[in-house]
PDB file of N, CA, C and O in Angstrom, chain B, residues numbered from 101:
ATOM      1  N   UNK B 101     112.712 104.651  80.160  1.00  0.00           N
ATOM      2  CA  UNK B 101     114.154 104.645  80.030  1.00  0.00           C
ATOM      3  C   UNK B 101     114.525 105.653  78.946  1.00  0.00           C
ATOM      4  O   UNK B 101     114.169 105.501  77.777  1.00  0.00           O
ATOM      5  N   UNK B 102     115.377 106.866  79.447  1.00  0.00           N
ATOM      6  CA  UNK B 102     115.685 107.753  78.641  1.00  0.00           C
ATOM      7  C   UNK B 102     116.775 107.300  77.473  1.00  0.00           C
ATOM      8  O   UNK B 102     117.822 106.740  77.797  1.00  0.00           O
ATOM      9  N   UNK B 103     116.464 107.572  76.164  1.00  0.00           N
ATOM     10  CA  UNK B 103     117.716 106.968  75.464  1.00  0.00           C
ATOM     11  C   UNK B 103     119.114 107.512  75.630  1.00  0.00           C
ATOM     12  O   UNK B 103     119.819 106.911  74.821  1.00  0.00           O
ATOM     13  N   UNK B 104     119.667 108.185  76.162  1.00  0.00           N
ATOM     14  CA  UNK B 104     120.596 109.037  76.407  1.00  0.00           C
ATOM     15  C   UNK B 104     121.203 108.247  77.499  1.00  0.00           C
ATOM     16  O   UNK B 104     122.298 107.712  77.319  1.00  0.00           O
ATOM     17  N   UNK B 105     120.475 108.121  78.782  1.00  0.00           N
ATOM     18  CA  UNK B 105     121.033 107.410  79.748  1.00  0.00           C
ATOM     19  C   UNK B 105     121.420 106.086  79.519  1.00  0.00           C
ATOM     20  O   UNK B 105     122.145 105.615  80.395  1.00  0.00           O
ATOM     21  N   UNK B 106     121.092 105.250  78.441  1.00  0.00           N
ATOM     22  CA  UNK B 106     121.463 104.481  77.949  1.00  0.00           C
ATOM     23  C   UNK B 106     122.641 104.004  77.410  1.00  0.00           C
ATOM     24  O   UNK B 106     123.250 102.936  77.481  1.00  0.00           O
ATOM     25  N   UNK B 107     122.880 105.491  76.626  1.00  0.00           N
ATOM     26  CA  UNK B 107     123.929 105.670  76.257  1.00  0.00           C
ATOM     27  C   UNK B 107     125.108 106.548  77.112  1.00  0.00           C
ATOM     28  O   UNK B 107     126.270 106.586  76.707  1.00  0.00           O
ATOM     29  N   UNK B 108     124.778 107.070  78.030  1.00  0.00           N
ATOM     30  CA  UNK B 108     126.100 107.822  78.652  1.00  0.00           C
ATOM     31  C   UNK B 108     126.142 107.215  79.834  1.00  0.00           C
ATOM     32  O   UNK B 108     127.239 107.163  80.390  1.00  0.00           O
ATOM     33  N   UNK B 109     124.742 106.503  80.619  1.00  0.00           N
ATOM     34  CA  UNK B 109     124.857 105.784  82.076  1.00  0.00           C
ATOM     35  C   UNK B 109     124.452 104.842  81.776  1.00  0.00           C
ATOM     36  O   UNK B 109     123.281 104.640  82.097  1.00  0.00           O
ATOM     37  N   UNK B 110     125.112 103.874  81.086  1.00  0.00           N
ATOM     38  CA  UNK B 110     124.689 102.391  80.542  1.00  0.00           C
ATOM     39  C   UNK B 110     124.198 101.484  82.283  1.00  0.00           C
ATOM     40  O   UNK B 110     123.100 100.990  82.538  1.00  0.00           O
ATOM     41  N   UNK B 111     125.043 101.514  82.915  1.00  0.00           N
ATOM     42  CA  UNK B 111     125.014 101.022  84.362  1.00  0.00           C
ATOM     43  C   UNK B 111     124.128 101.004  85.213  1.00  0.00           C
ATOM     44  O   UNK B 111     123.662 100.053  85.841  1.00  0.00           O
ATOM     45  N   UNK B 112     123.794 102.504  85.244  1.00  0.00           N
ATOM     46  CA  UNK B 112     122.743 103.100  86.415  1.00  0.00           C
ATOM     47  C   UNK B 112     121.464 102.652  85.747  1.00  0.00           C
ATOM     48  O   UNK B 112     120.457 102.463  86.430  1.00  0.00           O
ATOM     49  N   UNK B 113     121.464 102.490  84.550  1.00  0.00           N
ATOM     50  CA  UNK B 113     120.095 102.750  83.747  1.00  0.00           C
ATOM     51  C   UNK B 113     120.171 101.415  83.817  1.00  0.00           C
ATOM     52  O   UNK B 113     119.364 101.346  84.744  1.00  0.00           O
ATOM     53  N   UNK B 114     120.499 100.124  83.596  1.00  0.00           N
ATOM     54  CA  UNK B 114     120.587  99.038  83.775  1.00  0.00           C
ATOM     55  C   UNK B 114     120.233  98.644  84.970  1.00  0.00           C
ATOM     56  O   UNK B 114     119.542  97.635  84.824  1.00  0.00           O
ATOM     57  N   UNK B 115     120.353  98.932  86.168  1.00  0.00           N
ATOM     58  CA  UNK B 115     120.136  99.035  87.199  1.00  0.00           C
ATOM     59  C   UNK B 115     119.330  99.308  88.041  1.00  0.00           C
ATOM     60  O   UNK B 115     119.238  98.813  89.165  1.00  0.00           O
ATOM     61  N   UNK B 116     118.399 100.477  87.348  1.00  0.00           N
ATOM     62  CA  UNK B 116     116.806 100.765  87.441  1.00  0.00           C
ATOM     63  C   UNK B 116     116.290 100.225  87.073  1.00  0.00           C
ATOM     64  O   UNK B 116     115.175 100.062  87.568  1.00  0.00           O
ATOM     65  N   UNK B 117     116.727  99.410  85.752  1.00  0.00           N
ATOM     66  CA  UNK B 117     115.261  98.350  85.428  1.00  0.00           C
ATOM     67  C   UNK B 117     115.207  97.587  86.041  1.00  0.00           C
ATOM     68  O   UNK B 117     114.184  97.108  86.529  1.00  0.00           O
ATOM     69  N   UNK B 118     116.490  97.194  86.219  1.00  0.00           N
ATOM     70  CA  UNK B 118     116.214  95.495  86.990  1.00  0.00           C
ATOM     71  C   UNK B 118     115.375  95.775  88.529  1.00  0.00           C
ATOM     72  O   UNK B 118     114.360  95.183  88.897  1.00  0.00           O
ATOM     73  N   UNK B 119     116.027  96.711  89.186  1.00  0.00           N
ATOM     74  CA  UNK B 119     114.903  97.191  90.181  1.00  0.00           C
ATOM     75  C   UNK B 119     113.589  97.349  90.296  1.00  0.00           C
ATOM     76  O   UNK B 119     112.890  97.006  91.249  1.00  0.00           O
ATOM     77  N   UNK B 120     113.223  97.933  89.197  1.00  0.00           N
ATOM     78  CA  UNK B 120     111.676  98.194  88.975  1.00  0.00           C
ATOM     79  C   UNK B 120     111.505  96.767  88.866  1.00  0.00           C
ATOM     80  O   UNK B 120     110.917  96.360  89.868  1.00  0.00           O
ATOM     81  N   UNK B 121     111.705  96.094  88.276  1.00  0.00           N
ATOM     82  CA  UNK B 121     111.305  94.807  87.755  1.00  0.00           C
ATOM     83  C   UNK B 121     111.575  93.892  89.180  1.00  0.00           C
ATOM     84  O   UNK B 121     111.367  92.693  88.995  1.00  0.00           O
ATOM     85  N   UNK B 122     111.918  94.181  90.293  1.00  0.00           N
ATOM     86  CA  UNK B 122     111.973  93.350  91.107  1.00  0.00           C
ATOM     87  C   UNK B 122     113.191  92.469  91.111  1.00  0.00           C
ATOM     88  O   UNK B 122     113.106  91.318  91.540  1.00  0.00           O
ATOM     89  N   UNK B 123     114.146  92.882  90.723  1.00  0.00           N
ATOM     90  CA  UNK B 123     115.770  91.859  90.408  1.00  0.00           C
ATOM     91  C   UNK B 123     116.719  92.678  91.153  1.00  0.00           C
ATOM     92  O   UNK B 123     116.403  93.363  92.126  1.00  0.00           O
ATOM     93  N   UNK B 124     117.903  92.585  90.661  1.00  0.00           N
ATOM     94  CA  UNK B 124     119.125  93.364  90.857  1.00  0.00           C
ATOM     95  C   UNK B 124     120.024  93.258  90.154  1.00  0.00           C
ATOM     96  O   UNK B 124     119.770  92.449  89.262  1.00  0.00           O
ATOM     97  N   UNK B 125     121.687  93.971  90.040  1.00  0.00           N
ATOM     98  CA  UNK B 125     122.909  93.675  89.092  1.00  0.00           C
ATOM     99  C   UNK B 125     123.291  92.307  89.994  1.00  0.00           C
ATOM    100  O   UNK B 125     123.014  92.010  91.156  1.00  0.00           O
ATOM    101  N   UNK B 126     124.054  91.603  88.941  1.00  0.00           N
ATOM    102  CA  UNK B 126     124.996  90.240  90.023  1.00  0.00           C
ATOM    103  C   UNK B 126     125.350  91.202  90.806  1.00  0.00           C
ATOM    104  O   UNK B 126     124.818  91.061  91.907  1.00  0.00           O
ATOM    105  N   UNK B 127     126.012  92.125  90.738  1.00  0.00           N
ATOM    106  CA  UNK B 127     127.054  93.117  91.327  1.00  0.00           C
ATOM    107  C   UNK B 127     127.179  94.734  91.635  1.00  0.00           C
ATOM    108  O   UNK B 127     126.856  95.466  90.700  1.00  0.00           O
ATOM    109  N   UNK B 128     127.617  95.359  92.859  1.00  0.00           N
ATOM    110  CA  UNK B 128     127.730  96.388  92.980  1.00  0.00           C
ATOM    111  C   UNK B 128     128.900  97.080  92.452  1.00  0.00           C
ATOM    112  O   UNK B 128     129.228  98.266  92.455  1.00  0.00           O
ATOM    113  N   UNK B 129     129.460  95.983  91.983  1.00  0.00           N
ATOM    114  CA  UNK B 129     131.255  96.287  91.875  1.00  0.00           C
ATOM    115  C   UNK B 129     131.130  97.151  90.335  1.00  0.00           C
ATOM    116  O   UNK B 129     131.125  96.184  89.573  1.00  0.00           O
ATOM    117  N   UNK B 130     131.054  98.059  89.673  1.00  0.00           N
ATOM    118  CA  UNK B 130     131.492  98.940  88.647  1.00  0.00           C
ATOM    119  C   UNK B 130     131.604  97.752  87.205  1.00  0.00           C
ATOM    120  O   UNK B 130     130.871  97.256  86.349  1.00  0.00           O
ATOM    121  N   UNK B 131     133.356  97.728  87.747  1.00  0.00           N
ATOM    122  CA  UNK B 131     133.917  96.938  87.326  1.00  0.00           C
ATOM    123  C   UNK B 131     133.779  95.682  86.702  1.00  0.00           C
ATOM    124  O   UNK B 131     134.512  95.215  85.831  1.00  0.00           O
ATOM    125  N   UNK B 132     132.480  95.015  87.371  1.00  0.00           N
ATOM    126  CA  UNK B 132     131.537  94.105  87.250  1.00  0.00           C
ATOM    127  C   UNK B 132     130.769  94.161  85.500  1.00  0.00           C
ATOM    128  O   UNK B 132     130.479  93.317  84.652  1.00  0.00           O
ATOM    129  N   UNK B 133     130.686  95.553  85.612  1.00  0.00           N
ATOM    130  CA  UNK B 133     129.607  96.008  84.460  1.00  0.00           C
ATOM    131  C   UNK B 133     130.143  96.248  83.014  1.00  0.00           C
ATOM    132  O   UNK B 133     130.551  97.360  82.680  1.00  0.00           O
ATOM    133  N   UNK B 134     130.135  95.364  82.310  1.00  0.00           N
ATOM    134  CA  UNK B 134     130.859  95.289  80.982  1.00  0.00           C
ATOM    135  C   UNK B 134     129.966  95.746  79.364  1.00  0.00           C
ATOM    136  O   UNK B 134     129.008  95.165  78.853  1.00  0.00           O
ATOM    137  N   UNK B 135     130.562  96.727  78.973  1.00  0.00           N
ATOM    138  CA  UNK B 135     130.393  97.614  78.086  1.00  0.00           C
ATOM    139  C   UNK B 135     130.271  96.570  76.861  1.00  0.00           C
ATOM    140  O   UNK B 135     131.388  96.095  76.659  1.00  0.00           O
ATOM    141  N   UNK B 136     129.368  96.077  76.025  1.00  0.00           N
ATOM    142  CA  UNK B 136     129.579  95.487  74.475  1.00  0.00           C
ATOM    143  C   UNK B 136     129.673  96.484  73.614  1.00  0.00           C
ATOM    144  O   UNK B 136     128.639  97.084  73.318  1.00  0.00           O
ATOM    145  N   UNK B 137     131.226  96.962  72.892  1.00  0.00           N
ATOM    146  CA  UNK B 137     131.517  97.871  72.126  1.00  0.00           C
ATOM    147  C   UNK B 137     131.269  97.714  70.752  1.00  0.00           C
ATOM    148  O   UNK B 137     130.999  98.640  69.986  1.00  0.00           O
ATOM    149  N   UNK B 138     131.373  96.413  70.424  1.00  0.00           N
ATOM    150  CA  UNK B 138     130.922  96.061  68.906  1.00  0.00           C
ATOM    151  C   UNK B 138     129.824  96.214  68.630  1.00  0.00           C
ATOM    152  O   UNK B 138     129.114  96.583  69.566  1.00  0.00           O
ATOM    153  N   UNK B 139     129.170  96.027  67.312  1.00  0.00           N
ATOM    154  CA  UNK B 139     127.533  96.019  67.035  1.00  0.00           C
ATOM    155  C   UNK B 139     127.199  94.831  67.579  1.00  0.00           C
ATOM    156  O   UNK B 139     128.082  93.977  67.509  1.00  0.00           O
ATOM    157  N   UNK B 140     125.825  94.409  68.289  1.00  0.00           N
ATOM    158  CA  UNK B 140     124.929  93.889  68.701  1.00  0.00           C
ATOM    159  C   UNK B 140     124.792  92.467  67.589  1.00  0.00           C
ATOM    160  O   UNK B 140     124.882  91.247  67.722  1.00  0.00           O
ATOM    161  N   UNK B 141     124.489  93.560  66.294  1.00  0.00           N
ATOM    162  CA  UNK B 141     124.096  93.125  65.042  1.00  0.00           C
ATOM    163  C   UNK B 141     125.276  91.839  64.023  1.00  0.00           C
ATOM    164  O   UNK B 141     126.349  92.168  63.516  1.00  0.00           O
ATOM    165  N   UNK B 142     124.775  90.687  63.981  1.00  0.00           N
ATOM    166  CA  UNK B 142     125.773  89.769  63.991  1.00  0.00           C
ATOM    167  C   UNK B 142     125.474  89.093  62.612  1.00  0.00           C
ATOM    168  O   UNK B 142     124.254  89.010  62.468  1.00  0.00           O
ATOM    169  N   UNK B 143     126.383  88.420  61.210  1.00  0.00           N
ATOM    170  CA  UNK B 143     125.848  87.922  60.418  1.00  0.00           C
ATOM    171  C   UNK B 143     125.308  88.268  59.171  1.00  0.00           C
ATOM    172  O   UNK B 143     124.843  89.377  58.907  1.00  0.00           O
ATOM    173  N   UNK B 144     125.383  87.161  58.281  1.00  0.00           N
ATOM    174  CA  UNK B 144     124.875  88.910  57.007  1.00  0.00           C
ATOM    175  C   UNK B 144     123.718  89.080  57.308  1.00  0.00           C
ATOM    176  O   UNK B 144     123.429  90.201  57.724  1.00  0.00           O
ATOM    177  N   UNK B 145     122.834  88.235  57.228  1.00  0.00           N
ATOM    178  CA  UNK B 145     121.452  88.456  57.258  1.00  0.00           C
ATOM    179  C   UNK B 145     121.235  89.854  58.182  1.00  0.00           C
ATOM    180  O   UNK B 145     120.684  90.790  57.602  1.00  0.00           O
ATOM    181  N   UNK B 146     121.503  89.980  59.116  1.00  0.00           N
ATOM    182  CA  UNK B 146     121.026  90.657  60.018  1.00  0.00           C
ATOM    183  C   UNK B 146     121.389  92.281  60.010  1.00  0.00           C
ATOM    184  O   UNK B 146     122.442  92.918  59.968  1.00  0.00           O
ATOM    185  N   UNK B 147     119.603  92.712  60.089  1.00  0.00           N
ATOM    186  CA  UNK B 147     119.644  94.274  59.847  1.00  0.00           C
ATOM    187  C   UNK B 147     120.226  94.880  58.834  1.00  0.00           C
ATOM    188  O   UNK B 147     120.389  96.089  59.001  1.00  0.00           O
ATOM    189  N   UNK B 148     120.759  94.234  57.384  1.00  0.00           N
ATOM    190  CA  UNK B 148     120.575  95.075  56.194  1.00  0.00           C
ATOM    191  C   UNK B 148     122.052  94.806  55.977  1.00  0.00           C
ATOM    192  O   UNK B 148     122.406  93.628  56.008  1.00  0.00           O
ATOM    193  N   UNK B 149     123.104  95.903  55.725  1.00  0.00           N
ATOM    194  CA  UNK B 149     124.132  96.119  55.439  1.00  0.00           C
ATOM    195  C   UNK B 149     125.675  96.115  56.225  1.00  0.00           C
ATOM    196  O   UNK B 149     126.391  97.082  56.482  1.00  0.00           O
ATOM    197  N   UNK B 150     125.780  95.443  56.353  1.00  0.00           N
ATOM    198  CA  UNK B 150     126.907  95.335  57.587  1.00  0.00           C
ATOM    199  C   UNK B 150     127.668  96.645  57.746  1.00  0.00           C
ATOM    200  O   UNK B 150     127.758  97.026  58.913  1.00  0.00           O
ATOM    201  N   UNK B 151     128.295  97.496  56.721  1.00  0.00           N
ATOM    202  CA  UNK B 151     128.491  99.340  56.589  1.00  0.00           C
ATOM    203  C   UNK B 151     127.958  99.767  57.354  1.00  0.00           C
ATOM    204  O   UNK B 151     128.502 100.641  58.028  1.00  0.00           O
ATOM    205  N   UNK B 152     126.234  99.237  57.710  1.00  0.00           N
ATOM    206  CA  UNK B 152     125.397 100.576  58.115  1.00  0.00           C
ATOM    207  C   UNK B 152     125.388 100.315  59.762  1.00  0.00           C
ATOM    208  O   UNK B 152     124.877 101.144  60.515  1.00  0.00           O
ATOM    209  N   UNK B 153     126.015  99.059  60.261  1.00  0.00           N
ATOM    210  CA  UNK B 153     126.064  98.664  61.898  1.00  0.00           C
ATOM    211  C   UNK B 153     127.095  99.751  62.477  1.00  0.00           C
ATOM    212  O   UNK B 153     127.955 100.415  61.898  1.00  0.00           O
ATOM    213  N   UNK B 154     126.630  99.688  64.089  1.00  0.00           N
ATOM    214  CA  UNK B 154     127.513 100.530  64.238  1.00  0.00           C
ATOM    215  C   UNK B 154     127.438 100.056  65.908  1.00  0.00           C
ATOM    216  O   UNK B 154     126.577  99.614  66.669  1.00  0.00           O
ATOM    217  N   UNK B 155     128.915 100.439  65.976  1.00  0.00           N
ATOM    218  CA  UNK B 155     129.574 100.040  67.552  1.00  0.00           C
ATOM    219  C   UNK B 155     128.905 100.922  68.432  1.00  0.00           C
ATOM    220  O   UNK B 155     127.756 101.322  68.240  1.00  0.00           O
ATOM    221  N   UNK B 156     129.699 101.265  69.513  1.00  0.00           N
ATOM    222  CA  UNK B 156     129.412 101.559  70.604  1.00  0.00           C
ATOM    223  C   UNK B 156     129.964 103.089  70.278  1.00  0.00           C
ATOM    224  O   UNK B 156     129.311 104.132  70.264  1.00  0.00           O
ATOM    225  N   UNK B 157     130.929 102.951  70.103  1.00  0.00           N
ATOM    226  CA  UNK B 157     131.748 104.458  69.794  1.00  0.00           C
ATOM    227  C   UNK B 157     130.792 105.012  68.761  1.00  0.00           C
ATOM    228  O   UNK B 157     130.198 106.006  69.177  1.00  0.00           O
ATOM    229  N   UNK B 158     130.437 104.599  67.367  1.00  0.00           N
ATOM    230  CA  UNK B 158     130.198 105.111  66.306  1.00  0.00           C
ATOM    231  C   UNK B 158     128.647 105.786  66.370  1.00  0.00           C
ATOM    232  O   UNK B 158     128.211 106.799  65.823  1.00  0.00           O
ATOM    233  N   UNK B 159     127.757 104.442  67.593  1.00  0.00           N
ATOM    234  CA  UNK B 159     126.598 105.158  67.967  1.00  0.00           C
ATOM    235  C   UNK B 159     126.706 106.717  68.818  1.00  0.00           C
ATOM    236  O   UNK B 159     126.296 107.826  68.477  1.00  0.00           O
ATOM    237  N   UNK B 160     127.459 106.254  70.089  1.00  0.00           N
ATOM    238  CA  UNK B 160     127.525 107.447  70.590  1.00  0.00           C
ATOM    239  C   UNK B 160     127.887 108.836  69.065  1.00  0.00           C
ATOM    240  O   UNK B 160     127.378 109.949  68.940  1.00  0.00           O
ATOM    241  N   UNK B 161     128.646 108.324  68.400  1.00  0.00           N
ATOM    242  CA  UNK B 161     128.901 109.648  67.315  1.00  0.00           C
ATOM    243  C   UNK B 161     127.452 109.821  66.317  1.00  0.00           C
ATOM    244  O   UNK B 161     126.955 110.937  66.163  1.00  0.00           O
ATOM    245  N   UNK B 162     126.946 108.772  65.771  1.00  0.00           N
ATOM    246  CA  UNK B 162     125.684 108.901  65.632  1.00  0.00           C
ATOM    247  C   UNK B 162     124.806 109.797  66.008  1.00  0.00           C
ATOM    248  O   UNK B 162     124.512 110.775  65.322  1.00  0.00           O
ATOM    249  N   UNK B 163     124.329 109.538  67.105  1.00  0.00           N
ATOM    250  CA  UNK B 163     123.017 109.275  67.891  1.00  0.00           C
ATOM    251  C   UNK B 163     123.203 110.407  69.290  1.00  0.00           C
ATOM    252  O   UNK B 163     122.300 110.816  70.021  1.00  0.00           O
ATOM    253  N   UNK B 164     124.468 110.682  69.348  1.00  0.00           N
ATOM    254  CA  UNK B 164     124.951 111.606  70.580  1.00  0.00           C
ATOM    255  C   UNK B 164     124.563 113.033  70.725  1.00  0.00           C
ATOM    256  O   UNK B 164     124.828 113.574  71.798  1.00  0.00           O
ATOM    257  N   UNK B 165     123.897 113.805  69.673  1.00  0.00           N
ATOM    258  CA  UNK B 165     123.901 114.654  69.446  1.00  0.00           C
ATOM    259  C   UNK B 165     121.899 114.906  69.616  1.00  0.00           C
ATOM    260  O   UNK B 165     121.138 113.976  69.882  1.00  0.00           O
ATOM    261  N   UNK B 166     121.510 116.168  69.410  1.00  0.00           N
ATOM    262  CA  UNK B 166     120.091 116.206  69.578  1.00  0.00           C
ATOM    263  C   UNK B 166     119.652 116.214  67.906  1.00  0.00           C
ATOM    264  O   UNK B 166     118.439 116.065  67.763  1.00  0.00           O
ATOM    265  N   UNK B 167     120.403 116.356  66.651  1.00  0.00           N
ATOM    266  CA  UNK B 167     120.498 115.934  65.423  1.00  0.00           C
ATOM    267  C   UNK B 167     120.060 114.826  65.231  1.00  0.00           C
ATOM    268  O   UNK B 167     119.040 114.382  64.705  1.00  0.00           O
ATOM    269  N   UNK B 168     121.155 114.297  65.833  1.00  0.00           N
ATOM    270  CA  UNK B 168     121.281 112.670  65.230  1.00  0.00           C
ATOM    271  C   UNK B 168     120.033 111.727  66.218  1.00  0.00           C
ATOM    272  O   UNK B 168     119.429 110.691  65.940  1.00  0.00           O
ATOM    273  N   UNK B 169     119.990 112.665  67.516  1.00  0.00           N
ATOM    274  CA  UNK B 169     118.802 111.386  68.218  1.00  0.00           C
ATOM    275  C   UNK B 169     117.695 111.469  67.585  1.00  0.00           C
ATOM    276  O   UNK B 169     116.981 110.468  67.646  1.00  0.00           O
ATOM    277  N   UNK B 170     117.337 112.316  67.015  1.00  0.00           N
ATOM    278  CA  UNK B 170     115.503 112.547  66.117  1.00  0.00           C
ATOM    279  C   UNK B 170     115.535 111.868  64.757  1.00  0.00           C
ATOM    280  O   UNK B 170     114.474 111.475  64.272  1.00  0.00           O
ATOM    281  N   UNK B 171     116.950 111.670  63.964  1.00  0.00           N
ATOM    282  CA  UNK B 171     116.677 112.070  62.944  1.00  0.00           C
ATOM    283  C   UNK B 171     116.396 110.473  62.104  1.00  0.00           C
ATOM    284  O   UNK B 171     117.225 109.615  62.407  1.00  0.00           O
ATOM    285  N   UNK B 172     115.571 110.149  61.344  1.00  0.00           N
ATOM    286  CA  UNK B 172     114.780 109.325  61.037  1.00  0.00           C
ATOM    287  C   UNK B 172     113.282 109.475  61.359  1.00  0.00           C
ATOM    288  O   UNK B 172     112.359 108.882  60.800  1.00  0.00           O
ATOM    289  N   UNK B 173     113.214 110.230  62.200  1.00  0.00           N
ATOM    290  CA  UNK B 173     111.566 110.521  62.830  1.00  0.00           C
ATOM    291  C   UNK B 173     110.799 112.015  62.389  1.00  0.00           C
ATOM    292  O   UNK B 173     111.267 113.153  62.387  1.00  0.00           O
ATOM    293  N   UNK B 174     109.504 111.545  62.038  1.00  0.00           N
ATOM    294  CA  UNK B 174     108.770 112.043  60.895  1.00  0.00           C
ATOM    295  C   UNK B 174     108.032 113.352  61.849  1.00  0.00           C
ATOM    296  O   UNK B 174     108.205 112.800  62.935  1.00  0.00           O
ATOM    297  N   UNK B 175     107.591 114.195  62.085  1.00  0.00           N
ATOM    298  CA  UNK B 175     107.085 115.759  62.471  1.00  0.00           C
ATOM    299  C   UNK B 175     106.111 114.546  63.865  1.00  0.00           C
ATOM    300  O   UNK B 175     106.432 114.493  65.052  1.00  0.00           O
ATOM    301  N   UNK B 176     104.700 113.562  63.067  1.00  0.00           N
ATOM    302  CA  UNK B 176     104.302 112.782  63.789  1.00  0.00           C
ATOM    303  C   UNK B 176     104.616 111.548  64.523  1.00  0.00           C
ATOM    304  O   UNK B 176     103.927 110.957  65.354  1.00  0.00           O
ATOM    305  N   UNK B 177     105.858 111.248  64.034  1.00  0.00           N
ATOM    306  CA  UNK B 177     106.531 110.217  65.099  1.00  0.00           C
ATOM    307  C   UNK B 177     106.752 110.501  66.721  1.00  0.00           C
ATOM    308  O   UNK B 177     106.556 109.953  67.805  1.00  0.00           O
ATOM    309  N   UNK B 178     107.342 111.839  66.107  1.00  0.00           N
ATOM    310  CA  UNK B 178     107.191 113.079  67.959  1.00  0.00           C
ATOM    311  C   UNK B 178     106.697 113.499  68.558  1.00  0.00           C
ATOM    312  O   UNK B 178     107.103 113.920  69.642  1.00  0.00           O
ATOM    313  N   UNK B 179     105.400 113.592  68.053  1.00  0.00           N
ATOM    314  CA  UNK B 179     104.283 114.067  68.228  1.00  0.00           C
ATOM    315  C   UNK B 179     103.636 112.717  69.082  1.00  0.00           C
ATOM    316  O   UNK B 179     103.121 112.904  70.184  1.00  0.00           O
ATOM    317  N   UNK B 180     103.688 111.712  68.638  1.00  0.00           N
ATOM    318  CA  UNK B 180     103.257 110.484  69.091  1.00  0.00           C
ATOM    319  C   UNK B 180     103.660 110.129  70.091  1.00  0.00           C
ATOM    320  O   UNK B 180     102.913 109.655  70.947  1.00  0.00           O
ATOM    321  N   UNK B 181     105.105 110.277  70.272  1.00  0.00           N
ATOM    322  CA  UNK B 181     106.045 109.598  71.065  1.00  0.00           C
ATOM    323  C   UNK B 181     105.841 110.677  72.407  1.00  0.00           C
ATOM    324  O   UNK B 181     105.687 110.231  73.544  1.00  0.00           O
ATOM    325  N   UNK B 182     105.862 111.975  72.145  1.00  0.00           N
ATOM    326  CA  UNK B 182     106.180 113.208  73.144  1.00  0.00           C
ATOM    327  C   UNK B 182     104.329 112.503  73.734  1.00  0.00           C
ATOM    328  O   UNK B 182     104.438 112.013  74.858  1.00  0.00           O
ATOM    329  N   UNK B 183     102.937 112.416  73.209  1.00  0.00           N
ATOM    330  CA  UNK B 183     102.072 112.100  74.066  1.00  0.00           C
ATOM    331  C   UNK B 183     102.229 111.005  75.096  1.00  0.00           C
ATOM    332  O   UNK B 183     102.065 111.183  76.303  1.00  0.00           O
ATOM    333  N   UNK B 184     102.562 109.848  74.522  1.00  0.00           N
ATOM    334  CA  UNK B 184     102.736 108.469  74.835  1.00  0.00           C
ATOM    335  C   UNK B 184     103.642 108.603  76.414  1.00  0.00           C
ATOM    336  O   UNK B 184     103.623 108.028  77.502  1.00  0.00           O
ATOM    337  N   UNK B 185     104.450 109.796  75.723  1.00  0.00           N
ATOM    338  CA  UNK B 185     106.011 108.991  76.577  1.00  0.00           C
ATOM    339  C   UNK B 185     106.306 110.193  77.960  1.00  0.00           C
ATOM    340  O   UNK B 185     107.127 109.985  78.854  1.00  0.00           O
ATOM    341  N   UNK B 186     105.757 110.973  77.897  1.00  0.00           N
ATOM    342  CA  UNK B 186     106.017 112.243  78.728  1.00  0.00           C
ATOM    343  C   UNK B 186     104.379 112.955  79.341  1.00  0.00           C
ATOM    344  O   UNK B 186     103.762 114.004  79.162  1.00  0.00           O
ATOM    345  N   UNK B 187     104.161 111.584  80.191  1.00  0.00           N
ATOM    346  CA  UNK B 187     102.750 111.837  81.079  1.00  0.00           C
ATOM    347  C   UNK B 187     103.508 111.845  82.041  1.00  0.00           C
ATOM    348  O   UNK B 187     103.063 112.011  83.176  1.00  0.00           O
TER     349      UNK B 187
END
């Protein structure tokens, strides 16, 4: 699962897994398919700083970019990931 499609074809990509996996959506209907725009991340405890959560919008601004998708990841994180992940 590409992270990108995740983020720009939340639906379709949702939709392949459940396939692969032998399932399906309840629904063909679009409309059906509901976007969670808030953070995930709920509570203080959870994941550090409540500042540092981020919605749906704020990821896409994040993470949307080829900057922002790498960046936390170390020369060998990519290196790791590019063997692992791209056979």
């Amino acid at each position: 699962v590409r992270f990108e499609d995740l983020i720009y074809h939340p639906r379709e990509a949702v939709k392949s897994v459940c396939e692969c996996a032998g399932g399906r959506l309840r629904s063909d209907d679009p409309s059906q398919f509901h976007y969670v725009t808030d953070s995930a991340k709920k509570g203080d405890a959870a994941h550090g700083d409540k500042s540092q959560r981020t919605s749906y919008l704020d990821a896409l601004i994040r993470y949307g970019t080829k900057e922002g998708r790498y960046q936390g990841f170390t020369q060998a994180d990519l290196k790791y990931a590019n063997s692992r992940l791209n056979r």
